[in-house]
N, C-alpha and C positions, 0 to 999 in steps of 0.2 A: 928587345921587346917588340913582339908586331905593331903595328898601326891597326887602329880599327878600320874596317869596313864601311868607308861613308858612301859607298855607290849608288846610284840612284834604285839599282834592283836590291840592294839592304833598304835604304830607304822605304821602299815599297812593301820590304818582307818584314819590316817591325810597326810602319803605320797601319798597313793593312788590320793588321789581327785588331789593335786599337780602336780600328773604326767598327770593326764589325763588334768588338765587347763593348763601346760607346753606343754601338744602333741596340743592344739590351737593355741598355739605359732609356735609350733616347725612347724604346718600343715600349719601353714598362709604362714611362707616361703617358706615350701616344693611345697605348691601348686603355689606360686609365680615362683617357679624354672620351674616347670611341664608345666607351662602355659606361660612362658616366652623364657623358651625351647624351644617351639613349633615355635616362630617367629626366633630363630635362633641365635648360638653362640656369635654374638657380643651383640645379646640384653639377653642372659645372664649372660656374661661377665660382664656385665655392672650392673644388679642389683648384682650379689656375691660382686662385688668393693664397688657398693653405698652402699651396707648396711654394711658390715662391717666397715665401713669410718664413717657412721652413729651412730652404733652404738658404735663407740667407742665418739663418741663424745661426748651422751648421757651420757654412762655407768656412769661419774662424777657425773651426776645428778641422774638417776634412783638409781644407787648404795646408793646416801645419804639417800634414801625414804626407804632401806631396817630396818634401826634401828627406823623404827618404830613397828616390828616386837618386836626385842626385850623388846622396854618399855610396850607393848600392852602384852606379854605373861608373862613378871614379874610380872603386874598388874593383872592379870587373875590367876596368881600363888598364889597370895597373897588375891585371892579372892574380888578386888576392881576394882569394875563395872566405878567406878567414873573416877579414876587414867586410865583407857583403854582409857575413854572418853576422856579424857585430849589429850592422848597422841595422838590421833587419828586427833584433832585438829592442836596439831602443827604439825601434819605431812604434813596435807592440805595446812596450810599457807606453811611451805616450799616448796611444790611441787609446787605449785603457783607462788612464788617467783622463784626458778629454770628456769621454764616453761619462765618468760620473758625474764631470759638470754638465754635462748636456742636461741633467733634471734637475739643476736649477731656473730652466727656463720654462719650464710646465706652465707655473704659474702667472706669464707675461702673454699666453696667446690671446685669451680672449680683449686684454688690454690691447693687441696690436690689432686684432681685425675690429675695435673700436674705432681705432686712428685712422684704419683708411676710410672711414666716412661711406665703407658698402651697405647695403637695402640689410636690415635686422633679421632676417633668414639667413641671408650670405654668409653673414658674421655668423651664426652662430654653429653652422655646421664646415666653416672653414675652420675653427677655434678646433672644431672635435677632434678633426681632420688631422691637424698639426701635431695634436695631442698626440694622439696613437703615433704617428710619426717619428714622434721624440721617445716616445718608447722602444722603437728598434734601432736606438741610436748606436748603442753598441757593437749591434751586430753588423751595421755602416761602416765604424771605426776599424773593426775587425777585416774587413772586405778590404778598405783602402789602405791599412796598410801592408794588408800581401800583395795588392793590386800592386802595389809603386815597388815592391823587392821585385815580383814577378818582369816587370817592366826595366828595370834598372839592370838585369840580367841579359837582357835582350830574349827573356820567353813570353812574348807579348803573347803569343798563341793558347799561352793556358788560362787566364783570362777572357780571352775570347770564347774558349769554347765552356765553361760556368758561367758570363756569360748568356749563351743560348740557354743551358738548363735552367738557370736563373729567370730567364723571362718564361719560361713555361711554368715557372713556380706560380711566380705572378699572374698569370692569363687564367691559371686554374683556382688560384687564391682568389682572384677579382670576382669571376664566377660564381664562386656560394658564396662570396660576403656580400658584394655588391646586388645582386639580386634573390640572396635567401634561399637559396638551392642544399640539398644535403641536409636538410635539419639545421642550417644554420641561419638568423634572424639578418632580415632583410635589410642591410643598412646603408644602402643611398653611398652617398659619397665617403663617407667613413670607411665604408669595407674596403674600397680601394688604398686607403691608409692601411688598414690592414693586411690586406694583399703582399702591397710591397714591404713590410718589416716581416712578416712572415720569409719570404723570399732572400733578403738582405740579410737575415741572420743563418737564415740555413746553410749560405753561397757564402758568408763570410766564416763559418766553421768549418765548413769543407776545404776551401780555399789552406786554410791554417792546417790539416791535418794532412793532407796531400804532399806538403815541404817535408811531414815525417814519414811518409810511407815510400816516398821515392826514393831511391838511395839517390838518385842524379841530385837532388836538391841535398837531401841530409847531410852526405858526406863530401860534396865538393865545396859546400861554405859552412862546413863542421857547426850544424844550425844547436845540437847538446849541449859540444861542449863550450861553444861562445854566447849560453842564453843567460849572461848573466848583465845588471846592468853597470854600465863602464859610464863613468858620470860624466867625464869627458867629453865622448862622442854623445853624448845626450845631451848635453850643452849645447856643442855642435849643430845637433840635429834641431834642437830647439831655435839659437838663433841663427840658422840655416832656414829656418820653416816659418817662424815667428809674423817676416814680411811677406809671403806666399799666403800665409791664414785674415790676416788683416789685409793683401788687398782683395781676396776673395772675399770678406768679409763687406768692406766699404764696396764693391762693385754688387754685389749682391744687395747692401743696403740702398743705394742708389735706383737699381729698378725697382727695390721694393715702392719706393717714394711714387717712381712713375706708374709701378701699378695703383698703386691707392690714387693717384692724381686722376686716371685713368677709369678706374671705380668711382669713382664721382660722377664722372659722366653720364654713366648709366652703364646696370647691367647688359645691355644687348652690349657696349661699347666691349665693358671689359669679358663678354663671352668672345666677342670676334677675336679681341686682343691675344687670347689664351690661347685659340683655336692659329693663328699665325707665329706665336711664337714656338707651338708645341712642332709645324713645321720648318720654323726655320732651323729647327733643333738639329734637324737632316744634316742642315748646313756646317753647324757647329759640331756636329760629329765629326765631320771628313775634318778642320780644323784641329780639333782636339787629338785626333790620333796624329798629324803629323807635328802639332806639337809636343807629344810626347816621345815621338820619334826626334824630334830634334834634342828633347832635353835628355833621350839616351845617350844619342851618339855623340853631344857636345861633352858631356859627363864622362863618356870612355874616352874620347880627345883628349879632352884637359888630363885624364889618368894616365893616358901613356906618353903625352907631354907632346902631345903635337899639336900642339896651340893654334895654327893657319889651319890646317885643315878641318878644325872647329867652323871657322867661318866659311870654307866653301861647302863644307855640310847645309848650313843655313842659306845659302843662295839656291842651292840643290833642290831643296826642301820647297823653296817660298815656289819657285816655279812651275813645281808639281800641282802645289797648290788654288795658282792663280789660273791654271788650264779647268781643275775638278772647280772651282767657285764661279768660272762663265757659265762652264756645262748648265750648275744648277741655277744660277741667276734666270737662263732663259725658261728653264717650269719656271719659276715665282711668277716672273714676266706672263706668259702666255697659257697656262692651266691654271688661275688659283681660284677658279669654281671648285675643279676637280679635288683642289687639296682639301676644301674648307666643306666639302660634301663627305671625307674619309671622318670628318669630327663633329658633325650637328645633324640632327635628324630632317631629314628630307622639306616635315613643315616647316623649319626653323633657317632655313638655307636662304630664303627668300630675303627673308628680314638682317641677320647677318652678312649679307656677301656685300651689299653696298659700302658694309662699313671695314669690310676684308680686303676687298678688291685693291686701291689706294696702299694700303698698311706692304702688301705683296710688291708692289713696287719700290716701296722705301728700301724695304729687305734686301733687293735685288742688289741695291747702289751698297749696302751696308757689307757684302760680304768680304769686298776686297779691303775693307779697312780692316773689319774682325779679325780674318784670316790674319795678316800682317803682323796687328799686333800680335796675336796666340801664339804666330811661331817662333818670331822672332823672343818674345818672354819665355817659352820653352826652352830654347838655345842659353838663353843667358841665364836662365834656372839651373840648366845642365852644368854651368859655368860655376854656380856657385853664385852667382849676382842677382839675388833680389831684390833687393833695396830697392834701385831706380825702374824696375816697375811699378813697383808699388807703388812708388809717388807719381809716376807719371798713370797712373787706374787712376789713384787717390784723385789727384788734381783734376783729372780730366771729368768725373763724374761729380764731386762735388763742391767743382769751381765754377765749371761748365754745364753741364748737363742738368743737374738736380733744381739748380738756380732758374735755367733756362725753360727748363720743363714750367716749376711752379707758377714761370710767368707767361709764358706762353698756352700752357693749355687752357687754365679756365677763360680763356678771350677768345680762342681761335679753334678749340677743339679737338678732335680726336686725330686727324694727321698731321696736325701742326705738332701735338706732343712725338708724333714719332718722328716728324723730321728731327728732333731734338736729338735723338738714336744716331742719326746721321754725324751732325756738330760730335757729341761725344766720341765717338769710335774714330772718325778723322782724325781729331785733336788726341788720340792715343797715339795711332797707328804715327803722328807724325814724331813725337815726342821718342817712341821707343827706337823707330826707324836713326834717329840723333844720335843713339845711346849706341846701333848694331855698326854706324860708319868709323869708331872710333876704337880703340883699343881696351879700355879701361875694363871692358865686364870679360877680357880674358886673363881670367884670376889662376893661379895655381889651387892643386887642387887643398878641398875647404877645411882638412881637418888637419893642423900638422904638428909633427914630431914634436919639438919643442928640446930634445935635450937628444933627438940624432947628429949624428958624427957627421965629418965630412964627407968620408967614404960611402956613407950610406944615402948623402942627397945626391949625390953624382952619379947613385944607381936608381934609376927610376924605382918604385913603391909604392904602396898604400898607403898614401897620409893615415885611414882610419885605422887600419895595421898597425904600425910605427906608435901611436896615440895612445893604442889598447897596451900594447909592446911597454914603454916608457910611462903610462902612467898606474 
């Protein structure tokens, strides 16, 4: 069996397409902000609340759709087109199943944007915001988890390019909803909820029917005739994904805490707020694709059983990384009029920037811990080792962080809570960094045999194969 290709130029040719299908994401909000802006403080006030509120909600659920990543890149390491297929199925039934509990939480929005203590306008059209939200939650579900087969493959590039169509959905959905264009009713911040579940379910059914129309997809990981669900591998996939959904969950609850602390202080506070995290999203872009690049190529490692070259993957990776996070530290550092002028309207820049300016420096210092942790948790995703992420997110945001916040901001104010940003992401990036010097999270791979021969472990395979195979 080959080794995979861990070179810096694969490296580059699966994070690349990543970051550019992450800057569709990252654009659907920035351009939400941009365009939301424009009608004026409280109606962006109000989507920066609803969506992080939202998205932490989610996160439980999107998070558990990422380990399908990993069974799909073991399987592809191991050379078995079948076991991807497999895995790719039970990822569907669970996104499916999530998706219907997503509407049991309809009825907790306006209770939450009660809790963070925002101005009674804020609340009430972040609550709407969310709502609509949670209605395209399926077609979410549906996106992430062809996103994670499509990635586990190493076809990062067909995501990326739905993707760009994707954010054009959205630029032209925001358009007549957000400002009542076309015959349709002018709805402020809402329509941008709109926008983007319109967009999300369109790009998440298209995504799904494109695996049947290509025979390159159909018949190399026989997507027919293995669409049936194997409880096994869905076990698997569940407690594979279980700690990936819960710490995306508790880190996502965690800022939710500092945005509402945040919200307290006053609206201008948490418009700047919204208006510097929407740019440092730039930053967690380039992150996010080389962690998913990491958690390809450690996943096809661990599948063809070359365990060391999992770890100089991740050395590979983090270096690339810490050159693209100076580049962008110095914009934070010496442009952030220019960024905080692309998301507030020109009278509002004045009143804003004082309280932007500071928060752009915090950023700056933040990227090298973020990055670190992200990749290195990718890697050992890929590995099959979630767990000691988890706790080391868990611990660090609500042993440290959430504590530290609630005591520090209402005394000291608006960059003392983000220095708290700082304290959390160090006390990550050092904890995971503990976990990447040691052996333990290079696991065999996650889904196995159970009743194979000996002739059969002494030939590399597809754990999810072998699983489907015997059970």
């Amino acid at each position: 069996m080959s080794r995979p290709d861990t070179s810096y130029r694969q490296i580059i040719s699966l994070s690349t397409p990543v970051m550019l299908s992450q800057l569709s994401y990252t654009a659907m909000g920035i351009i939400d902000t941009i365009m939301v802006g424009r009608v004026g403080v409280v109606a962006l006030a109000s989507v920066g609340l609803g969506s992080i509120l939202f998205w932490w909600l989610l996160s439980l659920f999107w998070g558990m759709l990422a380990g399908v990543n990993t069974l799909v890149s073991q399987a592809e390491g191991a050379n078995d087109g079948k076991g991807a297929g497999v895995a790719f199925w039970q990822g569907i039934y669970l996104g499916l199943f999530l998706s219907v509990l997503v509407f049991v939480l309809w009825p907790l929005a306006p209770h939450l944007m009660a809790w963070t203590g925002a101005s009674p306008e804020v609340q009430e059209n972040a609550a709407a915001y969310m709502r609509i939200r949670l209605l395209g939650a399926f077609g979410l579900m549906l996106l992430m988890a062809c996103d994670n087969f499509y990635r586990g493959i190493g076809r990062t590039d067909v995501p990326m390019w739905f993707g760009f169509v994707k954010l054009f959905l959205n630029s032209g959905a925001n358009y007549v909803f957000i400002f009542g264009h076309l015959g349709a009713p002018e709805m402020g911040a809402v329509g941008a909820a709109v926008g983007t579940a319109i967009a999300n379910t369109v790009i998440g059914v298209a995504m799904f029917v494109t695996l049947f129309i290509r025979a390159e997809f159909r018949n190399v990981y026989h997507l027919l005739p293995r669409a049936g669900l194997h409880r096994r591998v869905f076990r698997a996939l569940v407690v594979l994904s279980l700690p990936i959904g819960v710490q995306t969950f508790m880190e996502m609850g965690g800022f939710s805490v500092f945005t509402a602390v945040v919200a307290r202080l006053g609206d201008p506070q948490l418009a700047a707020t919204d208006a510097v995290i929407h740019a440092w999203s730039a930053a967690f872009m380039l992150s996010y694709g080389l962690s998913i690049a990491g958690q390809t190529l450690v996943g096809q490692c661990i599948g063809a059983g070359a365990k060391q070259e999992a770890r100089r993957v991740m050395h590979r990776i983090l270096r690339v990384g810490y050159l693209l996070m100076l580049a962008l530290g110095l914009v934070y550092l010496f442009v952030p009029e220019t960024l905080m002028a692309l998301f507030v309207r020109p009278s509002e820049l004045t009143v804003l920037l004082p309280f932007a300016r500071p928060l752009f420096t915090i950023v700056a210092f933040c990227l090298f811990f973020d990055l670190t942790f992200m990749v290195i948790a990718g890697g050992l995703r890929g590995a099959g080792d979630t767990t000691y992420a988890m706790f080391a997110n868990v611990a660090s945001a609500w042993v440290v962080f959430v504590p530290l916040t609630l005591f520090v901001a209402p005394r000291h104010g608006l960059v003392a809570a983000w220095a708290c940003v700082i304290v959390y992401l160090a006390t990550m990036a050092l904890l995971i960094w503990l976990r990447f010097r040691g052996t333990a999270w290079m696991k065999p791979a996650v889904v196995r045999a159970g009743s194979a021969d000996a002739a059969a472990a002494a030939e590399p395979s597809s754990e999810v194969s072998a699983a489907v195979e015997s059970g």
